[in-house]
C-alpha positions as CSV (number, residue, x, y, z in Angstrom):
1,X,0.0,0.0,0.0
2,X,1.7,3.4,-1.1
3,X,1.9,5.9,2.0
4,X,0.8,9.7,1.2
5,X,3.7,12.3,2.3
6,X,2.7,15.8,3.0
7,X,5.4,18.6,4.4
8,X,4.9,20.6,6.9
9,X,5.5,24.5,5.7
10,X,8.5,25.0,7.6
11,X,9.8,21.9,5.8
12,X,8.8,23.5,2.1
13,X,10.5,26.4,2.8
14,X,13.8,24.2,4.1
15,X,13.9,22.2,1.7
16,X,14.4,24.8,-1.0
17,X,17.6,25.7,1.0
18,X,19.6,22.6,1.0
19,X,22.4,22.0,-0.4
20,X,22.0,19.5,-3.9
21,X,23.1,16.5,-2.7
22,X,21.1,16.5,0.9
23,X,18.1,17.3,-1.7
24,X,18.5,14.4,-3.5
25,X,19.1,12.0,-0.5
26,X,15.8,13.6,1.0
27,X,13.8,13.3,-2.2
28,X,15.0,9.3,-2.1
29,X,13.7,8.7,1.7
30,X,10.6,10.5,0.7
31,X,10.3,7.8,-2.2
32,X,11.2,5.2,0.4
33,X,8.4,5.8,2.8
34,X,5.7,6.4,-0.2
35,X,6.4,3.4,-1.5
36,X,7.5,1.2,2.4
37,X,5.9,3.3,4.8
38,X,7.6,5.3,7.8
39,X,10.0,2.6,8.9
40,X,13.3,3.2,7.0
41,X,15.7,0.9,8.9
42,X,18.2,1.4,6.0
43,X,19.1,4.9,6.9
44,X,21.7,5.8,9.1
45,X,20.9,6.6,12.3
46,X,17.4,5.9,11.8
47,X,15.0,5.6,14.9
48,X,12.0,6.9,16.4
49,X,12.4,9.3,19.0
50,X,12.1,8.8,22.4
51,X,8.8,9.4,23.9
52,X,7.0,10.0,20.9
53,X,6.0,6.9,19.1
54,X,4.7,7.9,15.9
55,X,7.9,10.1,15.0
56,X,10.9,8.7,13.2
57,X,14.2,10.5,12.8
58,X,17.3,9.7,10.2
59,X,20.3,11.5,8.9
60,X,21.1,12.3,5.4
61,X,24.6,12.1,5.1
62,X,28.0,12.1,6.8
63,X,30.0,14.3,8.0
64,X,29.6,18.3,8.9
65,X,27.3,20.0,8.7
66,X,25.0,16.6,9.3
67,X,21.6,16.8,7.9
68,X,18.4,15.3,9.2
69,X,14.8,14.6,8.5
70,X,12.2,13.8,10.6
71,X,8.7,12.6,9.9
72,X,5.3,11.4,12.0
73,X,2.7,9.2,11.2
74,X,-0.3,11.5,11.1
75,X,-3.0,8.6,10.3
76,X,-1.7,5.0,9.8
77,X,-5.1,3.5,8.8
78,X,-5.1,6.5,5.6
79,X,-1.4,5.9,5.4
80,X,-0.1,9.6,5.8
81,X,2.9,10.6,7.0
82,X,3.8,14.5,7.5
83,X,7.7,15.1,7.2
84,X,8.4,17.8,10.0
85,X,11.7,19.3,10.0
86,X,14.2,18.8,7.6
87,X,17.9,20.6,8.1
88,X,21.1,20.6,10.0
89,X,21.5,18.5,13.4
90,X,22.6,21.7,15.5
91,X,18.8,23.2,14.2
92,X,17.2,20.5,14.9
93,X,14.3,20.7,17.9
94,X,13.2,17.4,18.7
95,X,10.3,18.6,21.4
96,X,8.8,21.3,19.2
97,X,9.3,19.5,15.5
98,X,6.6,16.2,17.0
């Protein structure tokens, strides 16, 4: 069953910032969970976060700056899943992005 992805508009605005290749890496796990769902064990780092059981969390790439998405399951019986933050670790808020 293909999973709908919708962005949050903090997250459309970010994403129009990064840099090509974290763009590309984010447009792939966007793929990923449309066509597998939220659980992307292949990423690195990938896990939900603490606390919070519908929101997942995985980096982009290696190295500095490191990237990071994170996403929560909105409605699992429609199959939608809102991607909430998208950008560096050091910006990254946990507690306010799920």
């Amino acid at each position: 069953m293909k999973w709908t992805v919708g962005f949050s508009a903090r997250v459309r605005k970010q994403r129009d910032k990064l840099p090509p290749a974290i763009f590309d890496a984010f447009a792939a796990l966007v793929r990923e969970i449309q066509e597998g769902g939220p659980v992307r064990s292949g990423w690195p780092h990938y896990g939900k976060l603490k606390g919070r059981s519908q929101c997942h969390h995985c980096h982009l790439n290696k190295g500095k700056p490191r990237y990071v998405a994170v996403w929560q399951v909105v409605d699992g019986k429609i199959c939608f899943v809102e991607v909430r933050y998208v950008g560096t670790h050091e910006g990254a808020d946990y507690g306010r992005v799920c």
